[in-house]
N, C-alpha and C positions, 0 to 999 in steps of 0.2 A: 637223540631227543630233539635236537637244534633240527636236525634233519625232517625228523616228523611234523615240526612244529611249523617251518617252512611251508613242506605241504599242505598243511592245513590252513594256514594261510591262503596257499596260492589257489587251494579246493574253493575259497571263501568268495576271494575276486571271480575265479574263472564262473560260478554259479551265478554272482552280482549282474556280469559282462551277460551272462545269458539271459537271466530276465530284463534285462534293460534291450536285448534285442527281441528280447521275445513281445514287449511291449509296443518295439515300434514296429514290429511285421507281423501286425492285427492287422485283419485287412480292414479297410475303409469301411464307416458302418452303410448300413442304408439309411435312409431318411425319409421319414414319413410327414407330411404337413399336412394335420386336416385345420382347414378354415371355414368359419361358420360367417355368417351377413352378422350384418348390424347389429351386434352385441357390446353393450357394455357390461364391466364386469362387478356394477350394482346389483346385478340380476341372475347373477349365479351362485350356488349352495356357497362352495370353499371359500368365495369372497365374501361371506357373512349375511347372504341373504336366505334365512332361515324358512322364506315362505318358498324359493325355488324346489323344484325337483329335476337335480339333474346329478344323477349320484354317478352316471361312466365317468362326465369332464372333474368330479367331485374324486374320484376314483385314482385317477390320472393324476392330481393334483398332490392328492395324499400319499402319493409312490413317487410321487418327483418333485418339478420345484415349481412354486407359482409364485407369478412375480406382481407386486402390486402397482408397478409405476412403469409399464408398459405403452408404448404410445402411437398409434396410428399418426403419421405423417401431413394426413389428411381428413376430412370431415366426411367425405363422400365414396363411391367405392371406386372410380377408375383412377382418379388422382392419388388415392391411395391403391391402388394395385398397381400403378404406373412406378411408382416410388420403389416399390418390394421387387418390382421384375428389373429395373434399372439401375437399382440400387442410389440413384441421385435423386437428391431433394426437385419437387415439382419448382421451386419459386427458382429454379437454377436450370432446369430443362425448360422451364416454358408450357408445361405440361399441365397445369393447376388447374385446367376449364376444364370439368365435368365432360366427358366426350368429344373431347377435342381431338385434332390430326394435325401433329405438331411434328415437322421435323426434328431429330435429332441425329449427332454424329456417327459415323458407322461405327467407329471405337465403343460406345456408349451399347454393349450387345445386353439381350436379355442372360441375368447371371446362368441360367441354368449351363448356357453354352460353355460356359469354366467348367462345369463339370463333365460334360461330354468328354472334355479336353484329357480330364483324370478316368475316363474309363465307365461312368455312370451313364445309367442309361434314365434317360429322366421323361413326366408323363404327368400331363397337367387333364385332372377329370373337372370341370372342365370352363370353369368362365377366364378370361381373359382379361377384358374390359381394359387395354394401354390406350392411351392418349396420345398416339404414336404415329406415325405417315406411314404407311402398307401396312395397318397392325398382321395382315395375312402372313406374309413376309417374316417379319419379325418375329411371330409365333414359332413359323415353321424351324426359324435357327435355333431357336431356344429348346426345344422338347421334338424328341422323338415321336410322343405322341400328343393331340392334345383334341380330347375329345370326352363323350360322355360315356365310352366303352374303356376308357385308358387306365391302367394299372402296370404294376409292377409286372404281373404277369406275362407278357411280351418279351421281357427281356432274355438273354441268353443265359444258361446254364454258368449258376456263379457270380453273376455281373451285377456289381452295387447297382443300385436304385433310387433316385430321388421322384416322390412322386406327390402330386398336390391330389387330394379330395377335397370341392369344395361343397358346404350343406348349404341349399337354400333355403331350407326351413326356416328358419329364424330371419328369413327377408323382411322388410320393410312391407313389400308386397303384402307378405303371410298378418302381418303384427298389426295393420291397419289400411293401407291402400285397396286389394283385393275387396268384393263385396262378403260380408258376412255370412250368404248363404256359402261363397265361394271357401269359405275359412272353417264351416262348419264341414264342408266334405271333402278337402283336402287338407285339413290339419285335425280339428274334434275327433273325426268319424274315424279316424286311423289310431288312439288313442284307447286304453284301454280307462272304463270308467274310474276304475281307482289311481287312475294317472293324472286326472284333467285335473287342474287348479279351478276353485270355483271363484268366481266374480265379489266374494265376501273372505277370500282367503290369504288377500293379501295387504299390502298397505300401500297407496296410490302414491306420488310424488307428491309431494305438497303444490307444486307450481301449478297441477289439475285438480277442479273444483272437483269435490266426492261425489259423486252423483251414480245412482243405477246406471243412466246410459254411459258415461264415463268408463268405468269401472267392467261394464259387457263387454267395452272394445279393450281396454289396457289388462282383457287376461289371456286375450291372443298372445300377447308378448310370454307371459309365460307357460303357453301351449304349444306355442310354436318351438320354445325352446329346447320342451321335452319331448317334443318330437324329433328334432336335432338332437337329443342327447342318447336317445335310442335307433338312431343312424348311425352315430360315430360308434354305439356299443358293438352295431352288426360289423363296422368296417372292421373294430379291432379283434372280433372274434374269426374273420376273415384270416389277419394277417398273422392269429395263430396256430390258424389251422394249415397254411401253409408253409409252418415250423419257422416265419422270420420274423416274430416279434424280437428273440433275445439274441439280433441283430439287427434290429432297428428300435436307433433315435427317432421319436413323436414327440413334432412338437404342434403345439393344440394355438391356436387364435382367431379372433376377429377382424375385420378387415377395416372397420372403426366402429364408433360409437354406436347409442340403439338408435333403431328406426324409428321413434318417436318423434312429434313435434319438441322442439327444443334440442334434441339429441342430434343427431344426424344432420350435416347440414352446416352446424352452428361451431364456430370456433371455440368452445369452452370444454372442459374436462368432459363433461358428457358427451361431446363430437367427437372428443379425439382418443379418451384412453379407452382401453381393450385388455379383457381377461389374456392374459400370455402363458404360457405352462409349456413345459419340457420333460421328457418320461426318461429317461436313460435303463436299457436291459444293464444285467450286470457286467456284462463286458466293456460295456464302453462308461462306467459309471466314472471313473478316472476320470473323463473329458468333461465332468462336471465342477466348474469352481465353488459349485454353490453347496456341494454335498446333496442327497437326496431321500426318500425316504419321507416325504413332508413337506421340506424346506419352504420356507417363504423368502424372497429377494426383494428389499426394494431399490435393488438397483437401477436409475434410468437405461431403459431400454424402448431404439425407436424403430420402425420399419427401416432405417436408412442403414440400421447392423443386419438384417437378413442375410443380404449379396454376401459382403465380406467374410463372413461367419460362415457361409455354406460354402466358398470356396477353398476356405482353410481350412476346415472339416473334410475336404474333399482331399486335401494334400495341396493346393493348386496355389500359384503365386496369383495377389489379389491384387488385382490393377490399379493403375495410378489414382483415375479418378472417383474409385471406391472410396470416400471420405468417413464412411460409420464405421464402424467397431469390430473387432474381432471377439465375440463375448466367448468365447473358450477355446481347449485346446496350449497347442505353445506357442503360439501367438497369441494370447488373450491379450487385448488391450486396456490400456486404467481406464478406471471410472470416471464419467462424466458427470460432469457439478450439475447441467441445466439441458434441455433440448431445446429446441427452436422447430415450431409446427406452424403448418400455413394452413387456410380455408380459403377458397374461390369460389367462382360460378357453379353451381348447382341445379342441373338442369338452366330453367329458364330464369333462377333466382339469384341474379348478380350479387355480388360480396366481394369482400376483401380483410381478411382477419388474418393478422401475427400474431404468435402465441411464442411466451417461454415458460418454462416450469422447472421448478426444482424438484418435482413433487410432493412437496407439502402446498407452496403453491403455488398458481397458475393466473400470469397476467397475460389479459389481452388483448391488443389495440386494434379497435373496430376503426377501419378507412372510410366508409358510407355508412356511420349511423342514423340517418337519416330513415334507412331500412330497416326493421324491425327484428326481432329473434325470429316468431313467426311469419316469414315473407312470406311472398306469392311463388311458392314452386307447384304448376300442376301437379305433379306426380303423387303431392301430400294435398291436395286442394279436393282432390276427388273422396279422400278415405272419408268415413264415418264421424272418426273422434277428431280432424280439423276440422268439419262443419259446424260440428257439434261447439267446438270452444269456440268459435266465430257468432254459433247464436247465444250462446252462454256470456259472450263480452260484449253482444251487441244488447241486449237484456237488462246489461247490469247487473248478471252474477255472479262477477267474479269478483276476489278480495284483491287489494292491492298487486299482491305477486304474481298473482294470474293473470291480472291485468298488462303487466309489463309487457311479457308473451308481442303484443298485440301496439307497443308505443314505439316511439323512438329507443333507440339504445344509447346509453353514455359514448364518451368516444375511448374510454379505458375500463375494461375486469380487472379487478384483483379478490382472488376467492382462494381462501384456505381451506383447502381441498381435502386435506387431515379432519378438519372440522365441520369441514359446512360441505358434506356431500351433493347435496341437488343446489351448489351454490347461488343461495339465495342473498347473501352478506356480503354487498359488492365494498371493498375495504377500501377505495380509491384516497377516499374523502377524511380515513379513519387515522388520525396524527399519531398514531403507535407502529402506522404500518409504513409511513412514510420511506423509512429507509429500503427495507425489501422492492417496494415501488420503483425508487429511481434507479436502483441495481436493478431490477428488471428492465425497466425502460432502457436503459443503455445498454444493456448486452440485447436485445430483441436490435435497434436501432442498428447495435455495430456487425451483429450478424447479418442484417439486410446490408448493409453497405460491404462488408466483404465478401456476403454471397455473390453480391450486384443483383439483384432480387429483379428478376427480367419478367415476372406477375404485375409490377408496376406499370407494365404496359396495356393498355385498353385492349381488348382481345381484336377487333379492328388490327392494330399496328401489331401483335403480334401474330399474327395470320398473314400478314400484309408481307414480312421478313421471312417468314416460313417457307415461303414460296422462293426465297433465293440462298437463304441461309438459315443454318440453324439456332434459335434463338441463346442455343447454352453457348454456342461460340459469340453469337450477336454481341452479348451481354458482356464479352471480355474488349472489346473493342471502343474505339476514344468515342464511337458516335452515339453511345448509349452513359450519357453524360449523369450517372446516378448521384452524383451529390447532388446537384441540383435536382436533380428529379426527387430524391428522394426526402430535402428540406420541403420543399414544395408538400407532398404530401403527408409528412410527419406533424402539418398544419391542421389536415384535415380531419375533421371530427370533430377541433376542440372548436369553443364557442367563446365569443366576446369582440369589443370593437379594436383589441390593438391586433389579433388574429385576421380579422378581417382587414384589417388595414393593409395586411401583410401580402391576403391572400388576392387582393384587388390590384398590386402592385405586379404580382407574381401575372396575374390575367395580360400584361404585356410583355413579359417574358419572349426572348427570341426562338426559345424552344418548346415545341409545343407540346410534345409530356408535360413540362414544366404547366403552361398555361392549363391542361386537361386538370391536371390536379388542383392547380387552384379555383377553379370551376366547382372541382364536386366537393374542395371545402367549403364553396359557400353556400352550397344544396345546403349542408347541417348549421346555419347560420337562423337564427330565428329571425321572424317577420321585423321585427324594429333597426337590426341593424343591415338588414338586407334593402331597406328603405332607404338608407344611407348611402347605398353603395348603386342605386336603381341604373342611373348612367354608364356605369362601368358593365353592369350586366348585358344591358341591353346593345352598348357598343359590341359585348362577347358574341351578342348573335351573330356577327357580320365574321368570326373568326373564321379564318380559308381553312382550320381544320375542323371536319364535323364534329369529334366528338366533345369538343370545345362548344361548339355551337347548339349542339341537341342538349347539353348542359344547361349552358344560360337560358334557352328557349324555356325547357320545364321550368324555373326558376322565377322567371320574368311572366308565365300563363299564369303559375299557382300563386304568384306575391298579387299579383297587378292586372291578369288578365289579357295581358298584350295580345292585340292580333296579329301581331308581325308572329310573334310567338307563337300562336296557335297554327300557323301558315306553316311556322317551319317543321315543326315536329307533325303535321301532316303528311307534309314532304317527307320528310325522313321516315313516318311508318310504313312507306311505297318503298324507301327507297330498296331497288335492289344488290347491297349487301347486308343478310341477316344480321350479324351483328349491329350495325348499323338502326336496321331496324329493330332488334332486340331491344336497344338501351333505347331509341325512344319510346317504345313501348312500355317498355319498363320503368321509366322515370312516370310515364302517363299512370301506372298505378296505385301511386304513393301522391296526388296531385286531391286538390281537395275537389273541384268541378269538373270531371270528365265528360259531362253530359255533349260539348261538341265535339266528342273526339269518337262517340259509340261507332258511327256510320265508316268512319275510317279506319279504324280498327277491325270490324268486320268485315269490310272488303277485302284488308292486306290481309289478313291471314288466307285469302284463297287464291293469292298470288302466285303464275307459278315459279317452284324454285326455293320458296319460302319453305327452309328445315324445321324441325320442329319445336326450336326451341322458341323463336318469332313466332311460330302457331301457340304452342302452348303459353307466352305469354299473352296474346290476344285474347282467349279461351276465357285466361286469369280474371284478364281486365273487364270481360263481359260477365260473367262468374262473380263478381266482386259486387258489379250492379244487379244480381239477377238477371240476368239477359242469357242464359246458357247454362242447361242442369249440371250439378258438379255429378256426374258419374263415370264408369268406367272407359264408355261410350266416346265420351268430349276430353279423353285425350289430348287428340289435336285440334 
């Protein structure tokens, strides 16, 4: 009996020992990522918007897990797709300008290359879009393929697969930039009539006044998306016809916010969070900490866990300066209390926005509020429904909150995100919310100073270092002096005369970040105390560093009218480096009298050498006065 009992025991272990091996010689799954443009996840079914019709991602959602506090890294799409293929934060690469060509270190490879390493065969169909120096180069190490023919299909007999499909449906292009006739025969006409969302079918954002013409362009947005949602329906009927859906993980996102005005662009919950979803086949359903079947997550989750996650899922050891998350698997990593999200240059529309969030909610400190939500980026200047709210608040038709769109911005958000969806309830001022506030503001603050947040450099001087060094090394180095740079500009935004006193002090600074930032805090300085400081400014014109100079110049034309002023920022729209000429053109938009600057402005843009972002700001600045049709055409 003792005897038998023995064996039944040892029958009990030996059977344990075998599925405990049989679970870990599953082979690696495959991985499927479709990624759709400019969605935010206001505007799809499972995240509660009942007027959507997108029942595949709806589909998807309800079989696996969707997460509500999901967060693009960035506002725009290269800085956010530079973030996902590098796996490092942009304000730590240097990478944060909208189409930039930024060195970075060779260590620093695009992640897919870890997996190549484990045997996958990887395939990106097909936008790119890194902010990177040879992005060709760079491509080519990362993906085996990476084009608009690329799939799984290539690979060898047996051989895991990670492979991106991206949908442009749902572009910014599609939802409002493209011309209307151009949306009605590439997006409408491809729709089946009981698909189309009509123009009286949904409920408009409160920030846009209601209006027919309104309301014609904001139903692209949900046209476009149900044409995207019946693209990703063909990929997945694709991927089970050739028998490897129930061995491939899908996971489904956006690459940030929507393409709308306010959305896209803008450092607030509408730029930054993104519908996220995860499908798990039954065999790899184990690899889910969340359970599946429905599940909702609101665990923070940011582009910066992609890399790390996919190469632990791959089997692969995940490199040092992988700093995000292992979100599953046996290395999952804990939960994270807050993220930390940047916003930059935009096209030709300059910014500077740090975000944190807890996801309930979301504060965020604007560097240049001076510049408004709705800035001057061509790309959004040419659409239909920017024109449109441009004659709508030149009119007088808009209500208070419309109006903002279109003014200066505070130099701090704080918006409960749980509550106030189209965050209209700016809480700054609100004595309940006080505490959350300054626990925001210092974790935002210590996370730039431990990042060393190398964004703080004028795109000028980080182009200028690119050229002999990598700015994510730059930044660890004694000669990128961030406390002081970084007190300097923790100034800016805010308003009053002991800030100014500060920031006129800081204008003689022996280092000229230093000086650059207390410059553009006193752009956001109102007319009375900037009268007080008129000497100091206009000394700053003579500073040996231009972006110091093209500073004061704007400052001293729009308070005072100065000629010396007007001289300089002449000079400087010629001069030939773009950036350079960018930021004086771009301070020339937001000036209250431009009328002597038409002529000069219209010449430099036909300069040659002149990229497109100094062209497209030019465009802006004429476009603003009527002087150049906003259409497809005036581009550049």
């Amino acid at each position: 009996m003792k005897k038998n009992l023995r064996l039944h025991w040892f029958s009990i272990v030996i059977l344990a020992l075998a599925a405990a091996c049989q679970v870990k010689s599953v082979e690696p799954p495959n991985i499927l990522w479709i990624t759709i443009e400019d969605t935010s996840p206001h505007f799809i079914g499972c995240y509660g918007n009942k007027d959507a019709n997108t029942p595949v991602i709806d589909q998807l959602a309800g079989e696996g897990v969707h997460f509500n506090n999901a967060f693009s890294t960035g506002t725009v799409c290269s800085p956010s797709r530079t973030a996902i293929i590098t796996g490092v934060k942009t304000y730590k690469t240097g990478t944060g300008n909208h189409r930039s060509t930024i060195t970075i270190p060779d260590y620093i490879k695009g992640f897919p290359y870890y997996l190549q390493q484990k045997g996958y065969y990887t395939t990106n169909n097909k936008k790119t879009d890194y902010n990177v120096s040879d992005e060709k180069a760079y491509t080519a190490e990362a993906w085996h393929e990476s084009s608009d023919s690329a799939g799984w299909w290539n690979r060898a007999d047996g051989q895991p697969f990670f492979a991106i499909f991206n949908f442009m449906d749902s572009h910014q292009s599609r939802t409002m930039t493209h011309t209307y006739d151009w949306y009605k025969k590439q997006v409408l006409n491809k729709l089946d009539v009981d698909e189309r969302i009509a123009e009286n079918e949904f409920e408009i954002p409160p920030f846009y006044n209601d209006t027919p013409a309104m309301r014609k362009q904001f139903a692209r947005v949900y046209n476009s998306l149900k044409l995207t949602d019946n693209k990703i329906g063909a990929l997945l009927q694709r991927l089970e016809a050739d028998g490897l859906k129930e061995n491939t993980i899908i996971i489904f996102y956006a690459d940030h916010g929507e393409g709308i005005p306010r959305g896209k662009t803008n450092g607030i919950n509408l730029g930054y969070r993104v519908p996220f979803i995860m499908w798990f086949p039954e065999k790899y359903k184990h690899l889910s900490p969340w359970g599946t079947g429905g599940v909702t997550s609101n665990e923070l989750v940011s582009f910066e866990d992609l890399a790390p996650t996919m190469i632990s899922l791959a089997r692969g050891a995940v490199p040092e300066h992988l700093t995000g998350r292992v979100l599953m698997g046996e290395n999952r990593s804990d939960e994270t209390n807050y993220l930390v999200l940047s916003s930059d240059r935009a096209d030709n529309g300059i910014d500077m926005v740090r975000t944190v969030t807890n996801g309930k909610y979301l504060y965020s400190r604007n560097f240049m509020p001076f510049i408004p939500e709705a800035r001057y980026i061509r790309y959004m200047e040419i659409s239909d429904i920017k024109q449109q709210m441009r004659r709508d608040y030149e009119q007088n038709l808009l209500n208070p909150v419309q109006k903002r769109l279109f003014e200066a911005r505070p130099a701090e958000y704080l918006y409960n995100i749980d509550d106030d969806q189209w965050e209209l309830n700016n809480l700054v001022n609100d004595e309940k919310h006080q505490e959350v506030l300054n626990k925001m503001r210092q974790l935002l603050k210590q996370e730039m100073l431990n990042a060393r947040d190398v964004m703080l450099l004028p795109e000028y001087e980080l182009e200028r270092i690119a050229k002999e060094q990598s700015p994510y090394e730059y930044r660890m180095g004694t000669a990128f002096a961030i406390e002081d740079i970084l007190n300097s500009a923790w100034l800016a935004g805010n308003r009053g005369d002991m800030i100014a006193g500060e920031q006129v002090v800081n204008l003689s600074d022996s280092n000229q970040i230093v000086r650059y930032w207390a410059a553009v805090g006193l752009r956001s300085q109102p007319a009375d105390i900037l009268l007080k400081h008129a000497e100091a400014i206009r000394k700053a014109m003579d500073d040996t560093y231009a972006p110091v100079a093209i500073t004061a110049a704007a400052m001293a034309w729009n308070q005072w009218a100065d000629k010396k002023a007007e001289g300089l920022l002449k000079e400087f729209c010629f001069h030939p480096d773009n950036n350079l000429a960018l930021m004086a053109i771009h301070y020339l938009m937001y000036i209250n009298d431009k009328t002597p600057f038409i002529e000069t402005v219209r010449a430099s843009r036909e300069l040659e050498g002149r990229n497109y972002n100094a062209k497209a700001a030019a465009v802006d600045f004429l476009g603003s006065l009527g002087l150049m049709p906003n259409n497809p055409s005036y581009r550049q």
